[in-house]
DRENKERO-459927 format. One record per atom (N, C-alpha, C): residue in three letters; z negated, y, x negated. Coordinates in steps of 0.001 Angstrom, whole numbers, plus 524288, in hexadecimal, padded with zeros to 5 digits. Layout:
ALAZYX...
***
This chain:
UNKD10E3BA4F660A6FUNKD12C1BAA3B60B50UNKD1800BAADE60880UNKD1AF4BADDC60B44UNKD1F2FBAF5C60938UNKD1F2CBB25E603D4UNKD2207BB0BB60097UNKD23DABB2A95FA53UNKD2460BBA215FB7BUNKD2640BBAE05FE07UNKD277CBC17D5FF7AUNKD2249BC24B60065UNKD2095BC12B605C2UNKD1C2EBC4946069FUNKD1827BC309602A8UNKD15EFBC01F5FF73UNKD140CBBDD35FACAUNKD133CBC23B5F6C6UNKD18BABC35C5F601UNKD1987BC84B5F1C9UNKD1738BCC4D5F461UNKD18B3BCEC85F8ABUNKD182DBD30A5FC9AUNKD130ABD3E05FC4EUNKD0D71BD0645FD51UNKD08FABCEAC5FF99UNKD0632BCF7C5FB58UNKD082DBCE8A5F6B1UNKD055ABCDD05F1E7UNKD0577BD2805EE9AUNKD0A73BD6165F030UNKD0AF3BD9ED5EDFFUNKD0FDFBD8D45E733UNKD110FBD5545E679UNKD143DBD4735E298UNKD18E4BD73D5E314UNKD1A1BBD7265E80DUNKD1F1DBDB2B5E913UNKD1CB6BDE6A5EF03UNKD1EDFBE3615EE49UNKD1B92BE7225F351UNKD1DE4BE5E45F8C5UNKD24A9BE3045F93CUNKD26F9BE3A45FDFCUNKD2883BDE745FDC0UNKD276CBDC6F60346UNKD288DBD6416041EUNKD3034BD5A7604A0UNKD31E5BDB426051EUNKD385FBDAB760384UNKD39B6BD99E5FF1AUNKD37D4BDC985FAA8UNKD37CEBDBC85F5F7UNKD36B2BD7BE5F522UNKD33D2BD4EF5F6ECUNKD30B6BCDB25F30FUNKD346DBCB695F508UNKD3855BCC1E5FAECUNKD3BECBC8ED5FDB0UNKD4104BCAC65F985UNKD41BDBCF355F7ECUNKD470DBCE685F5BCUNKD4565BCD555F002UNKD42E5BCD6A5ED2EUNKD405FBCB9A5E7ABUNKD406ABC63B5E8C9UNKD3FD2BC3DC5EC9BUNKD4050BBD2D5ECC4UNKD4535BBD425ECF5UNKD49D5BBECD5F075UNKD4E5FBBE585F0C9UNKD533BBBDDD5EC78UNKD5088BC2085E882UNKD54C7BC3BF5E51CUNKD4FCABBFF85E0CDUNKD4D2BBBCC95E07DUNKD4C65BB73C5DEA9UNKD484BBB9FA5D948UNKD4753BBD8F5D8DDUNKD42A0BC0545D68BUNKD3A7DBBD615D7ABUNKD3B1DBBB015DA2DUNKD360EBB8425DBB7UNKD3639BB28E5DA6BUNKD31D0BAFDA5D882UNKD3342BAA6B5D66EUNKD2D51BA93E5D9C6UNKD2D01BA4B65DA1EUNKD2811BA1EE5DC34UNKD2875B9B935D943UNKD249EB9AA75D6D0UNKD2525B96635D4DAUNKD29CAB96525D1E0UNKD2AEEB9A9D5CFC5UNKD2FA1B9AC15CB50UNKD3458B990E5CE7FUNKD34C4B997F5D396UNKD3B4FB983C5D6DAUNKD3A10B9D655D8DDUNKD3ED1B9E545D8C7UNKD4193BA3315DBC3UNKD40B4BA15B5E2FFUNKD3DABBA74A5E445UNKD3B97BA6E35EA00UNKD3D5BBAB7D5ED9DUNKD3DC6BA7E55F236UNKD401BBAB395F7ECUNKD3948BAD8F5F7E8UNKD3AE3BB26F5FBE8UNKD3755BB53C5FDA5UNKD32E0BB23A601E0UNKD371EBAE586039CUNKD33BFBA98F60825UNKD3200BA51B60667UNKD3011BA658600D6UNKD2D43BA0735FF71UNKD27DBBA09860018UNKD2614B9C7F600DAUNKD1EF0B9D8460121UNKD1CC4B9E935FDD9UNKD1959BA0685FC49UNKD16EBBA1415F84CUNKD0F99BA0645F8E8UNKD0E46B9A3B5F42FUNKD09FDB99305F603UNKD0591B9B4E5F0F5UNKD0172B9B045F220UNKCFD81B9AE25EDE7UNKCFF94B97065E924UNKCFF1DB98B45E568UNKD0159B95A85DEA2UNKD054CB96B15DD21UNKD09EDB99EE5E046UNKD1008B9AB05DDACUNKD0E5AB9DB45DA88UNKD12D2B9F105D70EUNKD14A9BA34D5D4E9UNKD1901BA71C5D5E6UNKD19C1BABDD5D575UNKD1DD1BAE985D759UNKD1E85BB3295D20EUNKD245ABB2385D1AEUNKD252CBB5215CD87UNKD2937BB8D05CE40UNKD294CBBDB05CF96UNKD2D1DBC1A05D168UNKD2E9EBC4245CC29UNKD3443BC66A5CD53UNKD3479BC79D5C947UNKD3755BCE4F5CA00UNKD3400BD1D95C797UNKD3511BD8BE5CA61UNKD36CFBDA0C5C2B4UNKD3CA9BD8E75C46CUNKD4237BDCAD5C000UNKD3F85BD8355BB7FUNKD3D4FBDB365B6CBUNKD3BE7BD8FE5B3AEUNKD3841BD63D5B3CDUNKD34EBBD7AE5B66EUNKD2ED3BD5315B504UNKD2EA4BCF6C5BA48UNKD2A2EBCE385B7F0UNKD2A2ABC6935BC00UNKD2587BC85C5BC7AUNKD21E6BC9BC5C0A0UNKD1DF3BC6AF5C36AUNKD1BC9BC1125C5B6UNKD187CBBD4A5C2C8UNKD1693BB9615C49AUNKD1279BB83C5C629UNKD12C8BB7195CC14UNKD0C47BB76D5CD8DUNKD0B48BB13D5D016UNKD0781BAE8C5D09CUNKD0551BAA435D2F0UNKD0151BAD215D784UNKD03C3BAA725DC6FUNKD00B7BAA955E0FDUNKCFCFDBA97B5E147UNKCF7FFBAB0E5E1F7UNKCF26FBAA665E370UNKCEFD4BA99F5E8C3UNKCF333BAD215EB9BUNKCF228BAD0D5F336UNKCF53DBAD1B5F50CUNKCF75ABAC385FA7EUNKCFA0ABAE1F5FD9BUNKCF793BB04A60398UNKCF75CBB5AC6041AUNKCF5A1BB79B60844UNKCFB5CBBB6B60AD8UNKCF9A1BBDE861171UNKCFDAEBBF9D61191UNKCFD3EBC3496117EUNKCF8D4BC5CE611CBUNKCF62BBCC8960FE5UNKCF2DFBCCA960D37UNKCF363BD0556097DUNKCEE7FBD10B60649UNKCF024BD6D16041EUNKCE851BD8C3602B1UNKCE97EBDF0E601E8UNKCEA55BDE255FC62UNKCEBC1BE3D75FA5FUNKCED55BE4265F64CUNKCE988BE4055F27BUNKCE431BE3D25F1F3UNKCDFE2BE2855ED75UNKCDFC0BDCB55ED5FUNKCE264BD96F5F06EUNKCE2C7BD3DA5F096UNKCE701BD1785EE8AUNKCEB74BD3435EE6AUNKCEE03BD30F5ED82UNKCEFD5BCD875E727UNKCEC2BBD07F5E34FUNKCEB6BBCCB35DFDEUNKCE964BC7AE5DF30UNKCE8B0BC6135E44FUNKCE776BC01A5E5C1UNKCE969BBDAA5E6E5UNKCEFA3BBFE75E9A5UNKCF400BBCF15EA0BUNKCF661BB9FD5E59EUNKCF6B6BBC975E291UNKCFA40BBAF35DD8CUNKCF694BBB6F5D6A1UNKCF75EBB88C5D335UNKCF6D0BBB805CE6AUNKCFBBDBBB1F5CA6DUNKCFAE1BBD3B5C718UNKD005ABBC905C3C3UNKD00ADBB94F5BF35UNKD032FBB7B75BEB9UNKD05B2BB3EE5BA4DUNKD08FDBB5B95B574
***
């Protein structure tokens, strides 16, 4: 699955524009390299965004392409 919709899907960021220009302007790391919005993203990465000051790091757990929002926490946990 795509790195954007990833974020989007999971809820880490609310708008799949936003995760596309947060990759752009090089704010998103995967495996600690700086990532396009079109990279895959499999079960075991890590993704580390980074919103002004603060760094979010989470390790992938699933990849689905819908899921409700009480599920949500099965996608990812944090690091």
């Amino acid at each position: 699955m795509r790195l954007d919709k990833f974020l989007k899907v999971s809820r880490l960021i609310k708008r799949r524009t936003v995760a596309n220009e947060a990759c752009d302007a090089g704010r998103v790391l995967v495996n600690d390299k700086p990532a396009k919005a079109s990279v895959q993203v499999k079960t075991g990465d890590t993704i580390e965004i980074q919103f002004g000051s603060r760094n979010v790091k989470v390790e992938v757990l699933d990849v689905k392409e819908t899921v409700k929002k009480e599920e949500v926490e099965n996608l990812y946990r944090y690091i």
